[in-house]
MIZAKOL-155260 format. One record per residue (C-alpha): residue in three letters; x, y, z. Coordinates in pm, whole numbers, padded with zeros to 5 digits, always signed. Last residue first. Example, Ala and Ser with C-alpha at 12.3 -4.5 7.8 and 13.67 -1.06 7.14 Angstrom:
BEGIN
ser+01367-00106+00714ala+01230-00450+00780
END
This chain:
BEGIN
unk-00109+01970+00354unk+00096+01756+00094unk+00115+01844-00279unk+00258+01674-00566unk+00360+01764-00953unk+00373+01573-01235unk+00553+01438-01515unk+00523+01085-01689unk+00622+00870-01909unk+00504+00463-01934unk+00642+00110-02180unk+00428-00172-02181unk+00587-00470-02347unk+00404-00783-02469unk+00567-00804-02828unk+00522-01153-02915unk+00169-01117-02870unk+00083-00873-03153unk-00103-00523-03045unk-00057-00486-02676unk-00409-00289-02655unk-00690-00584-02643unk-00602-00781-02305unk-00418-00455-02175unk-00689-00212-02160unk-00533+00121-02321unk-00314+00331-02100unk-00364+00454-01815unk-00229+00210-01546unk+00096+00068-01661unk+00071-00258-01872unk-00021-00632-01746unk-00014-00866-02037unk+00126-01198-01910unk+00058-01473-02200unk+00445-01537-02256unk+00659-01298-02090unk+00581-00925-01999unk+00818-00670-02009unk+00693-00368-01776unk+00914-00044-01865unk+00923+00288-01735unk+01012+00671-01713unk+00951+00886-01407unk+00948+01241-01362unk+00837+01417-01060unk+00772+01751-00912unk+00749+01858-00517unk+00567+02051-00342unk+00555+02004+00125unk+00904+02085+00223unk+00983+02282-00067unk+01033+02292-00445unk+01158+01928-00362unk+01235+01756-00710unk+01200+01385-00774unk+01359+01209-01012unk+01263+00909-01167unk+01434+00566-01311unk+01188+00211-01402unk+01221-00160-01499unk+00943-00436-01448unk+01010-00765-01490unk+00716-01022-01569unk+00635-01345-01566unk+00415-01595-01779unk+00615-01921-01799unk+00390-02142-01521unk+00062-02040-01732unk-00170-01770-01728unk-00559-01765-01745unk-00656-01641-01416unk-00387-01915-01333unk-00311-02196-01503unk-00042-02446-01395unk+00175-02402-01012unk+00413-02151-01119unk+00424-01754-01147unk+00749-01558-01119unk+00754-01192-01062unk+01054-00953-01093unk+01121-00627-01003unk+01442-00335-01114unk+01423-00034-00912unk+01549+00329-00928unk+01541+00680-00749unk+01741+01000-00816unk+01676+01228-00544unk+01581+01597-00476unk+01708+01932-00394unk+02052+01862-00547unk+02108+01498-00640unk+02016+01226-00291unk+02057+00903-00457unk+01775+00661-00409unk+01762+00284-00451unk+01575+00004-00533unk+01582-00412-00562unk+01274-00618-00620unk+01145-00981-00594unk+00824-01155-00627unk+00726-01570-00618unk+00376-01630-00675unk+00291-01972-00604unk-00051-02178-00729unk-00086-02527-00534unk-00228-02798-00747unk-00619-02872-00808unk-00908-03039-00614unk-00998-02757-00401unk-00769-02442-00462unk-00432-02437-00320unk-00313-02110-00279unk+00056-01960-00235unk+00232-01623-00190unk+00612-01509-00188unk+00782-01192-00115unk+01155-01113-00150unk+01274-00767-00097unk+01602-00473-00183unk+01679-00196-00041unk+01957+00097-00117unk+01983+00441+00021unk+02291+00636-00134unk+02501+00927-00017unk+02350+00919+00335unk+02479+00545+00373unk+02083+00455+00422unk+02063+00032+00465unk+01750-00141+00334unk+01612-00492+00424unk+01348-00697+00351unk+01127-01020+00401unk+00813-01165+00293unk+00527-01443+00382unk+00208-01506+00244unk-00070-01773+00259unk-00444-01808+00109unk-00575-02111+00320unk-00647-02424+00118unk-00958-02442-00040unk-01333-02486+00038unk-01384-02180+00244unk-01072-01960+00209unk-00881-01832+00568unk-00653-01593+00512unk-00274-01581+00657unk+00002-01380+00701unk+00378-01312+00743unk+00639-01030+00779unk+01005-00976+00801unk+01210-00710+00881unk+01521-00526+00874unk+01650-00118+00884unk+01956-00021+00856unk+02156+00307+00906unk+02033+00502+01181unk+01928+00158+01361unk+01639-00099+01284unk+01516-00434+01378unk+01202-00590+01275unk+00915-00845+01315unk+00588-00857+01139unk+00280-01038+01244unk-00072-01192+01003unk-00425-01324+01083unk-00692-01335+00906unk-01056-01400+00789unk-01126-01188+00498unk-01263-01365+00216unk-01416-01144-00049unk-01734-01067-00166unk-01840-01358-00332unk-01643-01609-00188unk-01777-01572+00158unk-01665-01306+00472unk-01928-01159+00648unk-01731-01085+00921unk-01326-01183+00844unk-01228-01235+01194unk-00964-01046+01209unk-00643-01056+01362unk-00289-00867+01343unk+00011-00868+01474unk+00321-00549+01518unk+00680-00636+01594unk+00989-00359+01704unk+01343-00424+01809unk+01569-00074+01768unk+01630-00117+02150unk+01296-00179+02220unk+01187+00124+02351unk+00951+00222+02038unk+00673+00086+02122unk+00523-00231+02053unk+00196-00235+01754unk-00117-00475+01826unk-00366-00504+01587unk-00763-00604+01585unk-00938-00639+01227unk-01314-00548+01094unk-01157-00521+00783unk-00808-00575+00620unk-00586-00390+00368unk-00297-00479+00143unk-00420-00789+00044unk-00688-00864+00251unk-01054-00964+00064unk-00898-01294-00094unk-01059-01435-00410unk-00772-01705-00430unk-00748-01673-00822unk-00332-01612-00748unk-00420-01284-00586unk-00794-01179-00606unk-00964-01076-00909unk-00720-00838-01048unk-00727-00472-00872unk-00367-00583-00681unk-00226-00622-01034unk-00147-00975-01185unk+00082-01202-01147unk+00052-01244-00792unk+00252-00858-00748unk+00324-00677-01102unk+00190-00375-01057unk+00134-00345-00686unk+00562-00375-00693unk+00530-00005-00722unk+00641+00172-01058unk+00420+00496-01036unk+00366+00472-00697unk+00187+00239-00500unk+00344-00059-00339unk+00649+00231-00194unk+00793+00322-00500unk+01176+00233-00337unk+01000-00096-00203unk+01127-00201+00102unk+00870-00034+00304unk+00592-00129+00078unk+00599-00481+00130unk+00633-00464+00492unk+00312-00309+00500unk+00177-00517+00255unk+00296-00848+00561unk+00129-00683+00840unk-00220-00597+00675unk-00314-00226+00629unk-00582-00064+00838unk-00927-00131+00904unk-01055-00109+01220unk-00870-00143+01565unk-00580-00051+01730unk-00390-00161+02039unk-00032+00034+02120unk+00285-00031+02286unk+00313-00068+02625unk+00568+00154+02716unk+00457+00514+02565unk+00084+00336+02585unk-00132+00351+02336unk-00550+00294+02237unk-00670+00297+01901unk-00954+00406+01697unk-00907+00303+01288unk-01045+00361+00944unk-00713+00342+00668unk-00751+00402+00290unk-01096+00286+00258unk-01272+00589+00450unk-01584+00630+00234unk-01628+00270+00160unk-01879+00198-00114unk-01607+00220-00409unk-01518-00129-00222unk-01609-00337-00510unk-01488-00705-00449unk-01307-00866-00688unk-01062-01013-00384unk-00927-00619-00358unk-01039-00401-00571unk-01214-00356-00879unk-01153-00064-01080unk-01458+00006-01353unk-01557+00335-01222unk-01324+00465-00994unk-01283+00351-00634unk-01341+00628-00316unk-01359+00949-00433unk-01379+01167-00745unk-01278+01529-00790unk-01196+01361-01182unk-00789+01416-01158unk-00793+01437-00825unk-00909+01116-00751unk-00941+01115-00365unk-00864+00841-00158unk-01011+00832+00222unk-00842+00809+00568unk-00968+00804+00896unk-00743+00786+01220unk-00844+00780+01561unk-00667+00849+01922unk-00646+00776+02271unk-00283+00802+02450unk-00191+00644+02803unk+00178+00787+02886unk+00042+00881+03238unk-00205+01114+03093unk-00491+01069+02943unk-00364+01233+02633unk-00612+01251+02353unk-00506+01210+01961unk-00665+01291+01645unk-00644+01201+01265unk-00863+01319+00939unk-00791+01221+00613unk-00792+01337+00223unk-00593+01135-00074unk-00344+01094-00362unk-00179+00795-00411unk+00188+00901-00393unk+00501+00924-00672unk+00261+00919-00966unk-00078+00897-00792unk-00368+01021-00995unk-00297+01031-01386unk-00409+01315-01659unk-00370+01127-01962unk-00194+00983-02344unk-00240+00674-02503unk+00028+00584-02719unk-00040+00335-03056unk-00002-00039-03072unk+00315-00213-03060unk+00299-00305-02777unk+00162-00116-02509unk+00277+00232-02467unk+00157+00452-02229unk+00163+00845-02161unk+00147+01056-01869unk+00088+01394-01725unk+00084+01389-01304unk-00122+01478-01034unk-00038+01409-00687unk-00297+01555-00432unk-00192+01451-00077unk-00378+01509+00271unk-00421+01606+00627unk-00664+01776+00852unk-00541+01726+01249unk-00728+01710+01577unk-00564+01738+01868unk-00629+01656+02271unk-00494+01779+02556unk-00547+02165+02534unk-00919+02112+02469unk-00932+01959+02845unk-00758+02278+02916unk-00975+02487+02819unk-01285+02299+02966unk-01149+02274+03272unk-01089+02657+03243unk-01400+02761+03142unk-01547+02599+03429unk-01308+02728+03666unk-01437+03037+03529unk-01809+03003+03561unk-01759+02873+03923unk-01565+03212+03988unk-01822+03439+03843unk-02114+03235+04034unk-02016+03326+04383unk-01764+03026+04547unk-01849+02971+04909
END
């Protein structure tokens, strides 16, 4: 028999190496950056901004092998406002279907999941939809940077109330949802879908019963996709959306480009469409890259949180980024949202745009900034 020294360490052991297959990882991104806005032809406003090239924030992630391929992990993510110390959703910012969500710690991404090196991988919580996901791939700014399409998407910004009126809960994120993700032995081929069966949903705080997929293909040089989704709206039609993108990498210059188009039909009235488009591209200069895009949304379908069918607008912008090493970097961008008609959405930061664009044929929102970003 065993004595009591060796049972203690085989015990020590199993417990060693059960620590030995699993991982537990810290990670984050503060982004701070000095900017000024211009709306109109009123006067500058000048601050300390969060999230110039990324939105800064704090997570945890972990993995467990179970061997044979099989993989258990979990992922929580939560924004942090660096420029305050504050978390979750600044005072006054709604988000998301007009729904406060400064309540939820880990609103940035809250998932378990279970994967398979040939099976793909099953994840639940909240985590972006399909179709945003796609969105921000081809967009050089990635939804959220300092010129992200999430300034001019559904004619308004993704804190207005809900895209095209709809009062939608899920458009970037979505609760309480089920996904599916392949692996990566497709041959390049790779799809991800997503349910949810919107909990709780009603038109006060949201609707967020969905369902959404993505499809793509993608070598060392390009990479294609296209994505779709659906919420369900008591009383109305449901809130649909469907894009598409591509980007190709020629090592001297990545280019992509997107098209992205919602529509809602609320009871009794005419279908609302936003229709949004954008082109980027980076050019690798020294120890950083140039980067530039050029977006345009169209709204149609009558009045719309106030707009009309002629109230677009195109937003211009150029950066560079500079890598001081693998993880600091500093960033300059300069900017230009030209709003037509009624529209009067400005860069973040500057004066409220209803009451600081000065006269109204003169809807222009011009933005600066420099900062300087940290990943750990």
């Amino acid at each position: 028999m065993m004595n009591k020294k060796t049972l203690i360490a085989l015990a020590a052991l199993a417990v060693t190496a059960a620590h030995a297959q699993s991982s537990v990882t810290l990670f984050g991104v503060v982004d701070l950056a000095v900017r000024a806005v211009k709306n109109g032809d009123g006067g500058t406003t000048k601050a300390v901004f969060d999230g110039g090239a990324n939105a800064s924030r704090l997570g945890f992630r972990g993995e467990e092998d179970l061997g044979d391929g099989l993989k258990a992990g979990f992922w929580l993510e939560m924004p942090v406002f660096a420029d305050t110390g504050g978390g979750g959703t600044p005072a006054g910012i709604v988000a998301q279907g007009g729904a406060q969500i400064g309540a939820k710690l880990f609103q940035r991404r809250a998932t378990v999941s279970l994967s398979s090196r040939t099976l793909g991988e099953i994840r639940l919580g909240r985590d972006f939809d399909p179709s945003f996901l796609n969105l921000g791939t081809f967009d050089v700014y990635q939804c959220t940077g300092f010129a992200g399409d999430a300034n001019i998407v559904g004619g308004g910004s993704l804190s207005a109330p809900g895209i095209l009126g709809s009062g939608v809960g899920t458009i970037a994120r979505v609760d309480n949802s089920v996904a599916y993700y392949t692996p990566n032995t497709l041959g390049g081929f790779y799809a991800s879908a997503m349910v949810a069966a919107g909990e709780g949903s009603n038109t006060s705080n949201g609707n967020n019963a969905y369902r959404g997929a993505r499809l793509g293909w993608y070598n060392a040089q390009w990479n294609i996709a296209a994505a779709a989704g659906r919420t369900k709206v008591p009383g109305s039609s449901d809130f649909k959306v469907w894009n598409a993108g591509a980007s190709y990498d020629a090592k001297v210059v990545y280019v992509t480009g997107f098209v992205h188009q919602a529509t809602f039909t609320p009871a009794g009235l005419a279908e609302r469409k936003n229709q949004l488009w954008g082109i980027g591209a980076r050019v690798p200069v020294g120890l950083g890259d140039v980067h530039a895009t050029l977006q345009h949304s169209n709204m149609s379908g009558g009045n719309v949180n106030g707009l009309r069918d002629a109230d677009d607008v195109t937003q211009i912008a150029v950066g560079y980024t500079y890598n001081l090493s693998i993880r600091t970097a500093l960033h300059a961008d300069v900017g230009r949202l030209q709003n037509k008609g009624l529209s009067a959405l400005a860069y973040p930061g500057g004066t409220a745009a209803g009451s600081g664009f000065g006269t109204l044929a003169d809807r222009r929102s011009t933005a600066v900034e420099f900062g300087i970003r940290h990943s750990f």
